[in-house]
C-alpha positions in Angstrom: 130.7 267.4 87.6 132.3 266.3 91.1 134.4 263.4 91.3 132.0 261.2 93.6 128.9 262.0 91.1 130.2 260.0 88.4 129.9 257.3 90.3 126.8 254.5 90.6 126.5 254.1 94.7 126.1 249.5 94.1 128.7 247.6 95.0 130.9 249.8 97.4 132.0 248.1 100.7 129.9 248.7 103.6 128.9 247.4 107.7 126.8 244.2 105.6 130.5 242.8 104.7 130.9 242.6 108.4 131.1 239.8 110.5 131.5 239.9 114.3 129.6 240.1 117.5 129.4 242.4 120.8 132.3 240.9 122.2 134.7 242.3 120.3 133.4 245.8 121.6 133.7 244.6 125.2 137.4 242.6 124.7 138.7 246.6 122.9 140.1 249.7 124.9 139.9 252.7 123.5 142.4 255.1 125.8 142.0 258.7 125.1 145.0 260.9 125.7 146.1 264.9 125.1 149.1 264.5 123.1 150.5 267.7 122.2 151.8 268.5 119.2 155.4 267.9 120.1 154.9 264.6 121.1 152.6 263.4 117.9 155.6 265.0 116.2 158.1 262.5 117.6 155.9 259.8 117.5 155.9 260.9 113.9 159.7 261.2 113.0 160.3 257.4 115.1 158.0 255.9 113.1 155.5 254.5 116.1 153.2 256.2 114.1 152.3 254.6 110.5 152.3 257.2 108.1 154.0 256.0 104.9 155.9 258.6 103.0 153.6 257.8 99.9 150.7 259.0 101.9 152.0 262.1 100.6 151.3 262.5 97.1 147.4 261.6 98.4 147.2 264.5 100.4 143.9 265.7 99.7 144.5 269.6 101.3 146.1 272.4 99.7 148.9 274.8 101.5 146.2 277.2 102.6 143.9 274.6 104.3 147.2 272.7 106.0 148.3 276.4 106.8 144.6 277.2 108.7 145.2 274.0 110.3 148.2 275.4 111.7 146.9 278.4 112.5 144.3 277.0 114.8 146.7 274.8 116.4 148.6 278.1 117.6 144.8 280.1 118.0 144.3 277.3 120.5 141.0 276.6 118.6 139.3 273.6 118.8 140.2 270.7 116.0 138.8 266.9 115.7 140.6 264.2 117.5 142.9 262.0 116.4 142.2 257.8 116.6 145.0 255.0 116.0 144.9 251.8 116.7 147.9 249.7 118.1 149.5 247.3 116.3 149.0 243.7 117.2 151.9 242.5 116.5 154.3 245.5 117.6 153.1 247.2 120.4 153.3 251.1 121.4 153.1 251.3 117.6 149.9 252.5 115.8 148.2 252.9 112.4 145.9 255.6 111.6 142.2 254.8 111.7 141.3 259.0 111.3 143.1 261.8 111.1 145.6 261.3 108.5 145.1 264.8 106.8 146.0 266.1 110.5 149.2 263.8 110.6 150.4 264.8 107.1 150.2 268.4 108.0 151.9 268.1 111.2 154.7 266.4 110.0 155.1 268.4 107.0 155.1 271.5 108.4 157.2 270.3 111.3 159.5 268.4 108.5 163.0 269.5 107.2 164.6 269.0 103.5 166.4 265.8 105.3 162.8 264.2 105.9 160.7 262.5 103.5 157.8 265.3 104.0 158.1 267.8 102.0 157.7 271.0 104.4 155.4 274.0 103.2 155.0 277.6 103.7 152.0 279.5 105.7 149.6 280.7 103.0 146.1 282.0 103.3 146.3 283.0 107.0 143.3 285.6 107.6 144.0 286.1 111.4 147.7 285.7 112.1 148.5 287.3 108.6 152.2 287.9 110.0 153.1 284.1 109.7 151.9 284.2 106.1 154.9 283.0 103.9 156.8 281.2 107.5 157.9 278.0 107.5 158.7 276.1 110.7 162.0 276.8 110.4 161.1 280.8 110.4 159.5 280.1 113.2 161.8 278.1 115.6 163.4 280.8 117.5 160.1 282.5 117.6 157.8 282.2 121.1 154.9 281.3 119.1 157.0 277.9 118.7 156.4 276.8 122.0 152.7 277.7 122.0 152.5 275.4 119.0 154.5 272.6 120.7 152.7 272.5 123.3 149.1 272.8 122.1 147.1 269.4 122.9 145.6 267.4 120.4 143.0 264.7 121.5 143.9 261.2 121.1 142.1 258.2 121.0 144.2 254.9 121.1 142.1 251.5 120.6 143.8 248.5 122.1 142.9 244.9 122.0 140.7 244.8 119.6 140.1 241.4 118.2 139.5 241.8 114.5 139.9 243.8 111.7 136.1 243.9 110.8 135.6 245.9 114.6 138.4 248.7 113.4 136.6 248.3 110.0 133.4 249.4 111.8 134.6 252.3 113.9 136.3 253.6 110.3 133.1 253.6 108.3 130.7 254.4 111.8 133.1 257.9 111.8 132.4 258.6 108.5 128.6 258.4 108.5 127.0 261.3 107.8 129.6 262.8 105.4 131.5 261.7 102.7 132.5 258.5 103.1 136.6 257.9 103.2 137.7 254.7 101.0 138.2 251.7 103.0 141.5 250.9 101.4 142.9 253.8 103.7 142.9 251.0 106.3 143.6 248.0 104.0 146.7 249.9 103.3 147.9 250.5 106.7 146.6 246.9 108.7 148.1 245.1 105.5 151.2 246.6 104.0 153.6 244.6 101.6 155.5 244.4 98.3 151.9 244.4 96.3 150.2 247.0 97.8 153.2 249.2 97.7 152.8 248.0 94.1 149.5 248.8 93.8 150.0 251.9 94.9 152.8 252.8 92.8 151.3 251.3 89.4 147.7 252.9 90.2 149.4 256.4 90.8 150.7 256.6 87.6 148.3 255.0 85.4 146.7 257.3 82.9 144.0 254.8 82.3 143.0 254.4 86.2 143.4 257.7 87.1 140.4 258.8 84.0 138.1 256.4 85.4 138.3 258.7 88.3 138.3 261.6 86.1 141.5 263.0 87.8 144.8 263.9 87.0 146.7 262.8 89.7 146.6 260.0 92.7 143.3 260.0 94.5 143.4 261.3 98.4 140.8 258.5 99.2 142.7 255.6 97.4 139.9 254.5 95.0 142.3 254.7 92.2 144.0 251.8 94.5 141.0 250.1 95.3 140.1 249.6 91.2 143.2 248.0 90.9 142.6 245.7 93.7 139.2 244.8 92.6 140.5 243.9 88.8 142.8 241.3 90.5 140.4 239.8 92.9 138.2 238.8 89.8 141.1 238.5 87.6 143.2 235.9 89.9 140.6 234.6 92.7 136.9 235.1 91.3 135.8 231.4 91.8 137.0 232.0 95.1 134.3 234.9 95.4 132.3 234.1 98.7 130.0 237.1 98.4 131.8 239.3 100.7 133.7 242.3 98.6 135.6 243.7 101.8 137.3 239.9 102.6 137.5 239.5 99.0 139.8 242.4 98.7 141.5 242.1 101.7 142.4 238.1 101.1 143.2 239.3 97.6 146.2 242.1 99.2 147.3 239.3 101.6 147.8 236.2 99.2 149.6 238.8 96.7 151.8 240.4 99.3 152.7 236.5 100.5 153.2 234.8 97.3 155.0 238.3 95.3 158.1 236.5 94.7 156.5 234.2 92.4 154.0 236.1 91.2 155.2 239.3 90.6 155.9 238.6 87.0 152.2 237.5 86.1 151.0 240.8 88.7 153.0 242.8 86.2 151.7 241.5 83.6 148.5 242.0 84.2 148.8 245.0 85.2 149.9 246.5 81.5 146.4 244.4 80.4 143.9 246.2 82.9 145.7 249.3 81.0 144.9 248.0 77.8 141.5 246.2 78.5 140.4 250.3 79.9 142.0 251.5 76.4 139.8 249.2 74.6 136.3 250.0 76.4 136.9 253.5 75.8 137.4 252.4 72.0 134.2 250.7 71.6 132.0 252.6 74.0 133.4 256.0 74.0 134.9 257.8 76.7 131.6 259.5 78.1 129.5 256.0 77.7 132.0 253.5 78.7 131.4 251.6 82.0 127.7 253.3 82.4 124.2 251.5 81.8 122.2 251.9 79.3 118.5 252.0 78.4 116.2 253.0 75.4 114.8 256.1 77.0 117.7 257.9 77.9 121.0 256.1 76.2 123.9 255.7 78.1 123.6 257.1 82.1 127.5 258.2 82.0 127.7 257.5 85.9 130.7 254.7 86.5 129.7 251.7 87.1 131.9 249.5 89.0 129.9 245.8 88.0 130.2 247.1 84.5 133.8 247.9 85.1 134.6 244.5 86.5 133.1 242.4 83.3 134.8 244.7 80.7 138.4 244.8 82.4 138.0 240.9 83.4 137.6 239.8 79.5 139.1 242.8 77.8 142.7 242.0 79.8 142.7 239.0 77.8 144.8 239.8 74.4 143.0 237.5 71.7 139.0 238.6 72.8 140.4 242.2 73.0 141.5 241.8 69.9 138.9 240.8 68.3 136.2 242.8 70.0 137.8 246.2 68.7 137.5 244.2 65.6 133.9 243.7 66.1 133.3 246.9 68.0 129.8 248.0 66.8 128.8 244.1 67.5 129.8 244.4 71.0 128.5 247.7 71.7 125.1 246.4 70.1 124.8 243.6 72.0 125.9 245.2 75.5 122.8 247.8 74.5 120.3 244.8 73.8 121.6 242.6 77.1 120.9 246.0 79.1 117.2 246.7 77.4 115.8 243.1 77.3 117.9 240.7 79.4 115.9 241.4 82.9 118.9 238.8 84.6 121.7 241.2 83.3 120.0 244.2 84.1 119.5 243.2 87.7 123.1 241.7 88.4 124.4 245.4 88.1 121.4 246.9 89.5 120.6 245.7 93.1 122.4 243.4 95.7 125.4 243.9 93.2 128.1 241.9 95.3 126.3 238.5 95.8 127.6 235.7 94.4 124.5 235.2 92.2 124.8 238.6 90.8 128.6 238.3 90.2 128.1 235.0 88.8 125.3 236.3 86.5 126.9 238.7 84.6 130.0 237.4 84.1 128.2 234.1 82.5 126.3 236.4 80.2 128.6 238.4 79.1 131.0 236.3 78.8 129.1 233.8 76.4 127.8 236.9 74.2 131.9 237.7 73.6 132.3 234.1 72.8 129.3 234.4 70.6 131.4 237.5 68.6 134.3 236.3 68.9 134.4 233.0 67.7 136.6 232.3 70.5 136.3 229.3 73.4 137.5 230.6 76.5 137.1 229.8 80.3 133.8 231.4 81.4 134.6 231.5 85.5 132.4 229.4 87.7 131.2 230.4 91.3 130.4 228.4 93.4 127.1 228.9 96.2 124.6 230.2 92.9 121.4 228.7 92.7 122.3 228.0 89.1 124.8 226.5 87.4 127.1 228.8 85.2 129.4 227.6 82.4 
């Protein structure tokens, strides 16, 4: 089964969480330029361009497609452009809206055991076979060098643009069509800081995250990031939910990054629950059945879903109702199965228009009072604000 088929399509971010008019398309230039290869690669090694280290251990292409990448660069063969965008508040410096497979590549190859990419060998070459097994530095004295320096790569460069929802929209409008790249690619780059670098770090080497992609290592598109972010925007800011995932996320990275001094602690913290709160679903549900739907005709539907996801890691972080659901596991697994076959209202919040604030609000209310039910326990139940009816 392939990574993206485990997954329920609701709830992803999308143009709807968009706000912004025509101007902002007028106000933006978008510069295109033929860089060559040397000069991306100095732009590279200064810095001017953002490509974080870390971006690394995401790189979604093996050696042999980096090395046919290569290859076509010296071929002189065609290859997609690359687009940044220049920083607002530091010009003639630029983050990367697409192409950052290209970058990585470039500067690997191109890199030197003194640089922070780690360089690689040509593999897999089926028309200059020669340069199979050559690394840059093989190749440096070699005339084919300069052919490689010197090979343009199209550049597109958008200045002035007024908002991030316009660079938002020329991310997602380059992806239609094909499989979609994770937003938090550009959340990452537009806001860096000492939580995202956090949430990078803590996602990449959580076991428990890392299953609910059903991978073994850091996902290329960032979604292992993007669960983490979405467990703290509920966790820390849900009656602050306005209905709008993408600004919900992207407030939630900037209010961490801003206040990580004194909340780095309680991030941590809660941090080591989403680990355990995952732990527990799979305890109760099984592996195969946890986060998924359910109905009588079929059982289970095994596709991840991330509404499901938010309710179980929201209460299940908490020590005392995890606790005590384990101890009541057949209860809760019951009742989830009963809400999912007759409750139409819970049903539907994880069903259609996922994200809205009524939705949201609905399934955390009923779920939330069935635990309390279980449980004998008397927690908060979160209250949004903007439903059409009132939740305690």
């Amino acid at each position: 089964m392939s990574q993206t088929s485990i997954f329920d399509t609701f709830n992803d971010e999308d143009e709807n969480d968009l706000t912004f008019g025509v101007k902002n398309f007028e106000d933006s230039v978008i510069w295109g330029t033929d860089w060559t290869t040397e000069t991306i690669v100095n732009q590279l090694k200064r810095g001017t361009i953002d490509l974080n280290p870390k971006f690394q251990r995401r790189n979604a292409w093996d050696d042999t497609t980096k090395s046919r990448f290569i290859e076509s660069l010296l071929l002189g063969l065609p290859i997609p452009q690359i687009i940044l965008a220049e920083k607002k508040d530091n010009k003639g410096n630029y983050i990367v809206i697409d192409g950052k497979q290209r970058l990585l590549t470039i500067i690997s190859f191109f890199s030197f055991d003194t640089d922070n990419f780690k360089p690689f060998k040509l593999k897999g070459l089926n028309i200059l076979q020669n340069l199979n097994g050559k690394s840059y530095k093989d190749l440096e004295f070699n005339n084919i060098v300069n052919q490689l320096n010197n090979q343009s790569i199209r550049t597109s460069i958008i200045k002035n643009w007024k908002s991030e929802d316009f660079l938002y929209t020329v991310f997602l409008r380059l992806n239609t069509g094909s499989l979609k790249l994770s937003p938090q690619e550009l959340r990452q780059a537009l806001h860096p800081g000492p939580f995202i670098d956090y949430a990078d770090d803590f996602s990449s080497n959580s076991f428990e995250i890392l299953s609910l992609l059903n991978i073994t290592k850091p996902d290329s598109r960032m979604r292992d990031v993007e669960f983490f972010i979405r467990y703290f925007t509920f966790k820390f800011y849900i009656e602050k939910y306005d209905g709008n995932l993408k600004n919900s996320f992207d407030n939630t990275v900037k209010d961490l990054n801003k206040n990580w001094e004194n909340l780095e602690d309680s991030v941590k913290k809660s941090s080591e629950e989403l680990n355990e709160a995952i732990n527990a679903v799979y305890e109760i549900f099984g592996k195969k059945e946890a986060f998924s739907k359910y109905n009588n005709e079929n059982g289970y539907q095994r596709n991840f879903n991330r509404a499901i996801y938010d309710i179980m890691v929201y209460y299940f972080s908490d020590l005392k109702t995890r606790t005590l659901s384990l101890a009541n596991s057949q209860l809760i697994k019951s009742k989830f199965e009963e809400l999912c076959v007759n409750n139409v209202d819970f049903l539907t919040s994880f069903e259609h228009t996922t994200k809205s604030i009524q939705n949201v609000g609905l399934r955390f209310n009923i779920w939330g009072n069935e635990l309390k039910k279980i449980t004998g326990l008397d927690f908060k139940i979160p209250t949004l604000t903007g439903t059409r009816i009132k939740l305690r």
